[in-house]
C-alpha positions as CSV (number, residue, x, y, z in Angstrom):
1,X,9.1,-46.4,28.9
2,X,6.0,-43.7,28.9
3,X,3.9,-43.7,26.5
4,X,3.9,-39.9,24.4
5,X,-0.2,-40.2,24.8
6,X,0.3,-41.2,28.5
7,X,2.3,-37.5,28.4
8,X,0.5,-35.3,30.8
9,X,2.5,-32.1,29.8
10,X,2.3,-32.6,26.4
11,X,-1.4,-32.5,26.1
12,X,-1.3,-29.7,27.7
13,X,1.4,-28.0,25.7
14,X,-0.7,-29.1,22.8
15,X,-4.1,-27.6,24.1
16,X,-2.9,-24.6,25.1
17,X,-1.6,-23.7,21.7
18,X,-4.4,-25.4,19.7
19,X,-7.4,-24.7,21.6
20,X,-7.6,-21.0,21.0
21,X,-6.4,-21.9,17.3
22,X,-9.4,-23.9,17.0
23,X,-11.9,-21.2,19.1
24,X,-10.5,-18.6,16.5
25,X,-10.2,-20.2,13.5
26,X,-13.9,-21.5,13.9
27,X,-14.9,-18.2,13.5
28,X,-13.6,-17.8,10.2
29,X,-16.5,-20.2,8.5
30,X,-18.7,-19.3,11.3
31,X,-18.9,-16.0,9.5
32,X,-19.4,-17.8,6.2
33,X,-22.5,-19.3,7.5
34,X,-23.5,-15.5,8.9
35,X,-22.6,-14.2,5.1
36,X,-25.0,-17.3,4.2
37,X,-27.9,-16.7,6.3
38,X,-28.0,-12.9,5.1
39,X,-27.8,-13.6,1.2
40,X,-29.4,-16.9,1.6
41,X,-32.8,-15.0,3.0
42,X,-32.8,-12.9,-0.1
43,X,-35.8,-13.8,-2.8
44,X,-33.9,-15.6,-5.1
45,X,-30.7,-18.3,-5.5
46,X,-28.6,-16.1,-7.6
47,X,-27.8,-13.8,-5.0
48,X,-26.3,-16.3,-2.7
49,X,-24.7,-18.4,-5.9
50,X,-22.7,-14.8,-6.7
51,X,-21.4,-14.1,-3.1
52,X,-20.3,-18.6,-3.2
53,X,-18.5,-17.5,-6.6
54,X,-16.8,-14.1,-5.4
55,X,-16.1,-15.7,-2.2
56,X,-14.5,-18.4,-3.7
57,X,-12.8,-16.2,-6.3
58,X,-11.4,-14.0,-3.3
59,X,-10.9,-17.0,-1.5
60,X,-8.7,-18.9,-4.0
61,X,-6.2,-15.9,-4.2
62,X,-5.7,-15.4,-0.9
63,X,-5.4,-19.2,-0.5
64,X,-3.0,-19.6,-2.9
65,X,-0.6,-17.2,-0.7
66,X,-1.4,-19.1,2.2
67,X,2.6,-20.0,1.8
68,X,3.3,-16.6,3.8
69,X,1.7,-17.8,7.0
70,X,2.8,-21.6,7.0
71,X,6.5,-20.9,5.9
72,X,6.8,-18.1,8.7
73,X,5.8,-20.2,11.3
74,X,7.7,-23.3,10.3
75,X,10.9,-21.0,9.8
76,X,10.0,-18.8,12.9
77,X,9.4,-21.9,14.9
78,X,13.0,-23.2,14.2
79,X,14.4,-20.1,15.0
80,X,12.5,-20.2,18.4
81,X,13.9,-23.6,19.1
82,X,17.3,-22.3,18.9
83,X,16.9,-19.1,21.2
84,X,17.6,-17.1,18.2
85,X,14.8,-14.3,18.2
86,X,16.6,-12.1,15.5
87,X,16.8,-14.3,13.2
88,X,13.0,-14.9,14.1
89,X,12.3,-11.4,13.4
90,X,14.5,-11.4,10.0
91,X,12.1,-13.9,8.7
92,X,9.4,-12.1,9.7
93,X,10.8,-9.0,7.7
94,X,11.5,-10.7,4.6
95,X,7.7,-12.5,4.5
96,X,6.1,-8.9,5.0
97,X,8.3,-7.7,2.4
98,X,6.7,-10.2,-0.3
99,X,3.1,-10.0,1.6
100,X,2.8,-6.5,0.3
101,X,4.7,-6.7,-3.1
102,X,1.9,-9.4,-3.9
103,X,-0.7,-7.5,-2.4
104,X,-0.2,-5.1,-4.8
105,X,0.5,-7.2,-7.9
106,X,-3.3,-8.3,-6.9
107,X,-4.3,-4.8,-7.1
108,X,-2.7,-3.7,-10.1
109,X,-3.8,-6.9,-12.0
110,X,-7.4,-7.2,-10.8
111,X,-9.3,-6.5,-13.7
112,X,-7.6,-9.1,-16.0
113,X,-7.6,-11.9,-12.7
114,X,-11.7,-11.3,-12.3
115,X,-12.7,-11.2,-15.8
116,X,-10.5,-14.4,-17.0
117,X,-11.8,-16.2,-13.3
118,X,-15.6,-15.3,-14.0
119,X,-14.8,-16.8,-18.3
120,X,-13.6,-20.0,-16.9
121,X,-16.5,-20.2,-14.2
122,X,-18.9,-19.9,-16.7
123,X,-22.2,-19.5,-14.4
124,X,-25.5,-17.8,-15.2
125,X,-25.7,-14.0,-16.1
126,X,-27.0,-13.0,-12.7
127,X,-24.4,-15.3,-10.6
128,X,-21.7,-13.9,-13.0
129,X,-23.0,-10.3,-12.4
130,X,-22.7,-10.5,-8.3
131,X,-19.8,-12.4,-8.3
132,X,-18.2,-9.7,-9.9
133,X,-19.7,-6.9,-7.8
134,X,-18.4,-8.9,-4.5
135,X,-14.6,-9.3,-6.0
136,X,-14.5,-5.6,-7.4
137,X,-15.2,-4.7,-3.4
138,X,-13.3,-7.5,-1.7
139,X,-10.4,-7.2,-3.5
140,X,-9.0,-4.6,-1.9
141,X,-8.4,-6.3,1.6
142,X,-5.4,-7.5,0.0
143,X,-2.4,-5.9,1.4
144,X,-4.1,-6.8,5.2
145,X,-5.2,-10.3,4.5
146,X,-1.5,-11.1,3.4
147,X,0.5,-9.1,6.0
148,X,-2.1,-10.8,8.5
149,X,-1.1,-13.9,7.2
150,X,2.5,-13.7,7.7
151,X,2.0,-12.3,11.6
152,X,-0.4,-14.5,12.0
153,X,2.7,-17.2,11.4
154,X,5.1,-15.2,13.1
155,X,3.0,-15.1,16.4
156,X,2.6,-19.1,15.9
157,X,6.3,-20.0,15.2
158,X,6.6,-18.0,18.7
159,X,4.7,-20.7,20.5
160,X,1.7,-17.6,20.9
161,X,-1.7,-18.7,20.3
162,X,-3.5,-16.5,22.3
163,X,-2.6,-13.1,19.9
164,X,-3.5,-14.9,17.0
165,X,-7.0,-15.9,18.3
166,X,-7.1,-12.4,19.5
167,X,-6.5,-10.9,15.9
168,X,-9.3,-13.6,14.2
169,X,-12.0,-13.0,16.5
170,X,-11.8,-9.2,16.4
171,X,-11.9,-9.9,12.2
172,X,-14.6,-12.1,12.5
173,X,-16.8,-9.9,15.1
174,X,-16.2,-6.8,13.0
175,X,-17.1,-8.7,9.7
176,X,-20.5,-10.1,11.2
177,X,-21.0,-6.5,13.2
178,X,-21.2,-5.1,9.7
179,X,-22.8,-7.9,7.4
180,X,-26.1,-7.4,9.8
181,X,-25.4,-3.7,9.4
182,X,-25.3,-3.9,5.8
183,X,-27.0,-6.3,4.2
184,X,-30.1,-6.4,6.1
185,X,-30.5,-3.1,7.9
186,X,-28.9,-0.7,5.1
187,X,-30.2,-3.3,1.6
188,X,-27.0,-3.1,0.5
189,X,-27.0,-6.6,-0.5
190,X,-24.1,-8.2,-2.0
191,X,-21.7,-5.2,-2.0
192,X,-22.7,-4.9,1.8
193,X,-21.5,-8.6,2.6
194,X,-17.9,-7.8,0.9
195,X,-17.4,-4.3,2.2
196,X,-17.9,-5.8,5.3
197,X,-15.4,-8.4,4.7
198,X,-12.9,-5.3,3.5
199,X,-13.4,-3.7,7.3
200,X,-13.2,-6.5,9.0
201,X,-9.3,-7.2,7.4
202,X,-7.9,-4.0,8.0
203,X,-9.4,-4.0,11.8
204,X,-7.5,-6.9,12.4
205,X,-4.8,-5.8,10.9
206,X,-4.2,-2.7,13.3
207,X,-4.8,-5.4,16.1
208,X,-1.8,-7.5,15.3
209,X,0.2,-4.5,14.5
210,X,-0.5,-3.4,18.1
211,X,-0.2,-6.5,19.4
212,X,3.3,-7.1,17.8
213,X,4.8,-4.1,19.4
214,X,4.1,-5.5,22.5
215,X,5.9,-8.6,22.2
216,X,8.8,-7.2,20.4
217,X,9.1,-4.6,23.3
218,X,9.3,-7.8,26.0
219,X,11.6,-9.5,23.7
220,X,14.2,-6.7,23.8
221,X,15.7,-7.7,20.6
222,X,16.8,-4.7,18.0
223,X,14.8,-4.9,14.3
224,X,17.6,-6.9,12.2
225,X,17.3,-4.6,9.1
226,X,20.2,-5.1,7.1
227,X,19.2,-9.0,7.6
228,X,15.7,-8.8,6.2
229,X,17.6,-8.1,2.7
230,X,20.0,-11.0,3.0
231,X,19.7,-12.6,-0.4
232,X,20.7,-16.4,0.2
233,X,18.2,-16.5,3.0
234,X,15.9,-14.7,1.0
235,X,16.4,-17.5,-2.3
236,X,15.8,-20.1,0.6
237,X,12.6,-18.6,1.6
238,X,11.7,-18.9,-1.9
239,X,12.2,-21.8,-2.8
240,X,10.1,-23.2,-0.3
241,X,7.0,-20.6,-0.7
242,X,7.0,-21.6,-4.4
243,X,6.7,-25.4,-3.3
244,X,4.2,-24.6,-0.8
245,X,2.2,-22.2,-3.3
246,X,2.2,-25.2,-6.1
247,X,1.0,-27.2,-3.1
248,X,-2.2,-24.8,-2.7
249,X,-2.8,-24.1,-6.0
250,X,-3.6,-28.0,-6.6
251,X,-5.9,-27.5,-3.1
252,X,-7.4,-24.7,-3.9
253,X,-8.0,-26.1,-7.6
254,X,-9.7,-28.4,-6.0
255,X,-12.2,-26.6,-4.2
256,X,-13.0,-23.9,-7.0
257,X,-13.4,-27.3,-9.0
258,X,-16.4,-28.2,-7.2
259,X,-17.7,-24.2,-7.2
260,X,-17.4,-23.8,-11.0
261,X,-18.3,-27.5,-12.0
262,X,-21.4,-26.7,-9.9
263,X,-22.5,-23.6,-11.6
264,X,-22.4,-25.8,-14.7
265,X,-24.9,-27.9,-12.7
266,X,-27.1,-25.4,-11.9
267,X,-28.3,-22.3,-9.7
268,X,-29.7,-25.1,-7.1
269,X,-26.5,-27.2,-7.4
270,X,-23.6,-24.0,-7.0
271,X,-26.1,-22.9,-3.8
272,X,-26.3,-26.2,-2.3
273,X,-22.4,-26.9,-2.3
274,X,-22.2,-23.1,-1.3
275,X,-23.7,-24.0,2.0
276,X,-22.0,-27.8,2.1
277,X,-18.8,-26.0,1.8
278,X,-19.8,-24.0,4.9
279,X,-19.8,-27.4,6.7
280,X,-16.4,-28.3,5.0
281,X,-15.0,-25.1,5.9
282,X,-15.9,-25.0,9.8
283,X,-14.1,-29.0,9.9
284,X,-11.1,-27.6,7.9
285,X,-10.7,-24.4,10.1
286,X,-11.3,-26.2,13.6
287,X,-8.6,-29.2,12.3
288,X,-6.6,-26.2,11.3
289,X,-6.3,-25.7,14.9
290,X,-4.2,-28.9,15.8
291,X,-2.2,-28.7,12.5
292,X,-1.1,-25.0,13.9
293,X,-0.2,-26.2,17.2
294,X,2.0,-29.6,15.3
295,X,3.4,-26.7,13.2
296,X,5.0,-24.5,16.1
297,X,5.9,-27.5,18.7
298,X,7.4,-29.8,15.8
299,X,9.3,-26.9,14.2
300,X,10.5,-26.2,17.4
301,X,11.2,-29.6,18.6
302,X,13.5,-29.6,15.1
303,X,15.4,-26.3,16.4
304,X,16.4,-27.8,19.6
305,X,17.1,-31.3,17.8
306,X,15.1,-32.9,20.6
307,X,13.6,-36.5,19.0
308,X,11.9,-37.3,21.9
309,X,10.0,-34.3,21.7
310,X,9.5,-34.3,18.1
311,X,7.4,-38.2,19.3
312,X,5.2,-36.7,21.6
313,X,4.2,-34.0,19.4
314,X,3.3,-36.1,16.6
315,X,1.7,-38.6,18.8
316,X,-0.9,-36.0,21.4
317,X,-1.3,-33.3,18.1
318,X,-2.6,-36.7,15.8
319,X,-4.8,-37.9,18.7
320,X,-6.7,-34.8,19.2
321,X,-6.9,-33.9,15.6
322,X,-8.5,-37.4,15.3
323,X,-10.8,-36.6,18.3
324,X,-12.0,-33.4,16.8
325,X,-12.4,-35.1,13.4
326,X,-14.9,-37.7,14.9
327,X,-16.8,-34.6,16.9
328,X,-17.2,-33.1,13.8
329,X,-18.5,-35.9,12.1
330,X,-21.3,-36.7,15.3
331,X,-22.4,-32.6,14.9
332,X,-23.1,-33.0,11.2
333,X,-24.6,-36.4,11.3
334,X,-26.8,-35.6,14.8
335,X,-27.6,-31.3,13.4
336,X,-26.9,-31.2,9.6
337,X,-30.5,-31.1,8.5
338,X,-31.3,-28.3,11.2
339,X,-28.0,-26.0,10.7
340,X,-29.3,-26.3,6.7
341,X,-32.4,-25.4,7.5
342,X,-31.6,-22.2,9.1
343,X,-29.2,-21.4,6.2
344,X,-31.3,-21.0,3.8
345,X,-35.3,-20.8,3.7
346,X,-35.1,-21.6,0.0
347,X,-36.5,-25.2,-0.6
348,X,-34.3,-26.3,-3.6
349,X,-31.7,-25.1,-2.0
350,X,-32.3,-27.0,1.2
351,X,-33.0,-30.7,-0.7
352,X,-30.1,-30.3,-2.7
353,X,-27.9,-29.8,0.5
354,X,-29.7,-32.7,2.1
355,X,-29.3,-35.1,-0.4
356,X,-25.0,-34.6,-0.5
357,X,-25.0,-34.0,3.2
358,X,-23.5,-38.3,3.6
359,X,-20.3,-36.7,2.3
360,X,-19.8,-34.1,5.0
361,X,-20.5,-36.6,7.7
362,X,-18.0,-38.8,6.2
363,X,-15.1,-35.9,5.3
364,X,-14.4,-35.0,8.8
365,X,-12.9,-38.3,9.8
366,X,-11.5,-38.9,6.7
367,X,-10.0,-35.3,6.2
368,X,-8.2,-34.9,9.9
369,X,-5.0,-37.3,9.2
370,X,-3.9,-34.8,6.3
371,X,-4.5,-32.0,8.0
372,X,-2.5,-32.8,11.2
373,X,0.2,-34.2,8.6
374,X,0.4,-30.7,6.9
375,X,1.1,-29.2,10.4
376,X,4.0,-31.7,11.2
377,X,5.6,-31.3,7.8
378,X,5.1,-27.6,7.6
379,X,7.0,-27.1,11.3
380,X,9.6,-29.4,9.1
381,X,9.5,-26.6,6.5
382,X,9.3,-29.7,3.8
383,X,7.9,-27.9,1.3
384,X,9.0,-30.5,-1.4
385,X,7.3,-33.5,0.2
386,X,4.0,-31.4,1.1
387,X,4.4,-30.6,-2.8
388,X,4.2,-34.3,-4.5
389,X,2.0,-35.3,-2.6
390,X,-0.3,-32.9,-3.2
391,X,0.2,-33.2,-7.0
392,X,0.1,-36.7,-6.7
393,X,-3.4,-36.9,-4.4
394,X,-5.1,-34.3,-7.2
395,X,-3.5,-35.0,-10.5
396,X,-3.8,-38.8,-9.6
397,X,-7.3,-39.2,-7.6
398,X,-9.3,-36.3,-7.5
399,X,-9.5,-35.4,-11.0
400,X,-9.5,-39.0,-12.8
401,X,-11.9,-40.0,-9.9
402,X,-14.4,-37.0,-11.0
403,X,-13.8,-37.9,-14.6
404,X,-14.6,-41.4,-13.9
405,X,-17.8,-40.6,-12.3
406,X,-19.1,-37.6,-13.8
407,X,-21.9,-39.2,-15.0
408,X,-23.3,-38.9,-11.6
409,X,-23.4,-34.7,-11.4
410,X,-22.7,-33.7,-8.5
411,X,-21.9,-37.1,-6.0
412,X,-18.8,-37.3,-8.8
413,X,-17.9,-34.2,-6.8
414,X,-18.1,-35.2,-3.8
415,X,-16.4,-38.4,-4.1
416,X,-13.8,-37.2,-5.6
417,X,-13.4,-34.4,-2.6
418,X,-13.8,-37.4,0.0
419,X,-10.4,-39.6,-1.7
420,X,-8.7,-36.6,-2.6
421,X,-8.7,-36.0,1.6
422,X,-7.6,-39.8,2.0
423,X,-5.0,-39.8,-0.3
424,X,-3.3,-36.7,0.9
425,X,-3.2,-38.5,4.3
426,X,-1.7,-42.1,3.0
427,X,0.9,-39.8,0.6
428,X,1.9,-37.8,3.4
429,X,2.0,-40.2,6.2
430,X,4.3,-42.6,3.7
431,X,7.1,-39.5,3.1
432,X,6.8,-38.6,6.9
433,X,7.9,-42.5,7.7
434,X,10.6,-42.8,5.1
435,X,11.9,-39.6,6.4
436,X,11.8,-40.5,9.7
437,X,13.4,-44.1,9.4
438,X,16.2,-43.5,6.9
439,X,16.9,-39.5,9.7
440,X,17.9,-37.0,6.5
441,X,17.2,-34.0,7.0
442,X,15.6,-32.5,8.7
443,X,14.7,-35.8,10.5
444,X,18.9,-35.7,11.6
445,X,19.1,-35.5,15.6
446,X,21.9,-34.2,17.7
447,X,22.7,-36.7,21.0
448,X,21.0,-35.1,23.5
């Protein structure tokens, strides 16, 4: 019998979906380092601390709805399996449908969300001042961030990486087009670096708009509109966002933890994690890649109720993820200290990034088994699972580990981020056997 990894065609099936995943999701945090180097050249740490806090503020929301992308493409991705592309479309309806009523709720409740978010951050005056200016701007890329989302996971569940790639660079060059624009050329400082952000959304926006007509013209399948409102489909779809949201609330907790707890730390401490979490980000967005391309081929190895395939996916998508972990790891250990130094020109800054650098070496490999795991069980649409053990992996490691260690500042931080990634891994990879061994749902397989 072949081995899955000695699978030819399924590396290639898994490139080919994942490498323009990882090109294009790169970009995102390659324009956080960009939003870096142009606030982290200004004359003082504040500035950069208050674009880390709004970022994260903006970043936490948006975050938190993540649930419209990943449930579209592990529902989408099903549908695909099975031939049935308007059903696809159905699900794509209903996700838009809640993309924009919760685009708006943002809108309407954005004064309350920024001024309880900035009381619980509790950072200095000035950090507190342009974090608010950079929300007050950002926030109103809502309704395209979240209806990007959920095409975004349509286009994925449809096995189609390239539009996707196509959508993120186009946000990513606009945003960076009009960050040097703004914040350097025109002085508009921190409002420049969010406005930019705001254009760069709804660019991308028209771009997958354009690009789904396309595809639904070479689909020739009619709009199912009296579907999109079917209700019991529609409770299903809930259900499983509200497991997924609890599921990144936890995360995102997690990583506004280390934001806020760092303002408490100081204006050195918030700026030095601001541009460690640069480093964080660009691994999490380039293992992203693989866990998208698990996602689509597992979901769709689950509609076709192939097992075999369902193997080889799990086996070439965790090999490369684990590949790409341990490049990351080499970059940051061989050009940390340079890509730091041409962050920031601010000495405190730079030594405090230099002394917790260890744990972004480290994170990668560490960090690219729960990631890949996400991917497989999100393609599984197994909300539930992805749930607990997220719960579990905060609630029981990251937290107590923090509040065990907190008399070391900032390292209880970062340890706690570095076993909160393990135990995500050793939670998920547990439920994913037990699953698979004892075949209920929706590890049951037709004979074929």
């Amino acid at each position: 019998m072949v081995h899955p990894l000695a699978l030819r065609a399924g590396h290639r099936r898994v490139l080919a979906l994942a490498l323009p995943m990882v090109a294009s999701n790169i970009s995102v945090p390659l324009l956080g380092l960009v939003d870096t180097f142009v606030i982290g050249h200004m004359d003082a740490s504040y500035y950069l601390g208050g674009v880390a806090m709004g970022a994260m503020l903006i970043s936490l929301l948006f975050w938190l709805l993540g649930f419209l992308r990943m449930s579209t493409t592990g529902l989408v991705a099903q549908a695909h399996g099975a031939k049935d592309y308007s059903l696809s479309l159905q699900r794509l309806g209903q996700a838009a449908i809640l993309a924009l009523t919760l685009a708006f709720t943002l809108l309407i409740l954005q004064l309350p969300i920024k001024q309880l978010a900035l009381t619980v951050a509790g950072g200095s005056e000035q950090v507190t001042h342009y974090a608010s200016v950079y929300f007050d701007i950002r926030i109103w890329s809502a309704p395209a961030a979240l209806l990007n989302l959920v095409l975004l996971g349509w286009f994925l569940g449809m096995q189609d990486a390239k539009a996707p790639m196509w959508v993120l660079l186009l946000t990513n060059l606009v945003n960076i087009v009009f960050d040097i624009l703004f914040v350097p050329v025109l002085q508009w400082g921190v409002a420049g670096a969010a406005a930019a952000s705001v254009l760069a959304d709804y660019a991308g926006l028209l771009l997958a708009l354009w690009l789904f007509q396309r595809k639904l013209r070479r689909l020739s399948v009619p709009l199912p509109w009296q579907g999109v409102m079917d209700w019991p489909m529609i409770k299903g779809l809930l259900a499983l966002n509200r497991d997924i949201f609890i599921r990144a609330l936890m995360l995102q907790l997690c990583f506004a933890f280390i934001t806020l707890q760092g303002a408490r730390l100081g204006d050195e401490i918030i700026a030095g994690n601001a541009v460690l979490l640069n480093f964080l980000m660009l691994a999490s967005y380039g293992l992203d890649g693989f866990a998208y391309a698990a996602e689509a081929l597992f979901g769709r190895a689950l509609g076709q109720q192939r097992r075999a395939s369902a193997i080889w996916v799990l086996w070439i998508s965790g090999f490369w993820s684990l590949m790409l972990g341990l490049g990351f790891a080499l970059v940051f250990w061989l050009g940390g200290e340079q890509i730091i130094a041409r962050l920031t020109d601010i000495t405190a800054v730079r030594e405090t990034a230099l002394l917790y650098l260890p744990y972004l070496i480290v994170l990668p490999i560490v960090a690219c088994w729960c990631f890949w795991l996400d991917g497989i069980f999100i393609g599984a649409t197994l909300g539930k699972a992805m749930r607990n053990s997220m719960l579990l992996s905060t609630l029981g490691v990251f937290f107590p580990t923090w509040w065990l260690l907190q008399g070391a500042g900032n390292h209880a931080l970062w340890s706690a981020m570095l076993l909160f990634m393990a135990a995500r891994g050793v939670t998920l990879a547990v439920m994913l056997l037990k699953g698979w061994r004892s075949q209920r749902v929706p590890f049951s397989w037709a004979p074929r």
